[in-house]
C-alpha positions in Angstrom: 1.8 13.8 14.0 3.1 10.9 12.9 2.6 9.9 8.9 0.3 7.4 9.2 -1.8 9.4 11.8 -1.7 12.0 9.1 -2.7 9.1 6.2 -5.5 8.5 8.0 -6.6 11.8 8.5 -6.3 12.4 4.9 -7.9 9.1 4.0 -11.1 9.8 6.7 -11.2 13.3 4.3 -11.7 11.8 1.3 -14.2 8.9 2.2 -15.5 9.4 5.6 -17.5 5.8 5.6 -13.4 4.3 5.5 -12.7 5.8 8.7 -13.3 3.1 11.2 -12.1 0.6 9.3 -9.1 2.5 8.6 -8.4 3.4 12.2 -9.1 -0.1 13.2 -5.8 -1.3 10.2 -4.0 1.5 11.7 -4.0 0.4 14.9 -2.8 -3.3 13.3 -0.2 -1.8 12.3 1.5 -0.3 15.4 1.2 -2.9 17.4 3.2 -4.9 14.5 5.8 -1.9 15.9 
């Protein structure tokens, strides 16, 4: 699990509602990789 697989998971804990909008930056993110 990669850290900001693992951010995510933590962040979609604390406020479930955040969780497709954080999956959708996530993926923004790798493909800047």
């Amino acid at each position: 699990m990669t850290a900001v697989t693992e951010a995510a998971s933590v962040r979609a804990d604390v406020d479930p509602r955040n969780d497709a909008e954080w999956r959708r930056g996530e993926g923004e993110l790798l493909d800047r990789f």
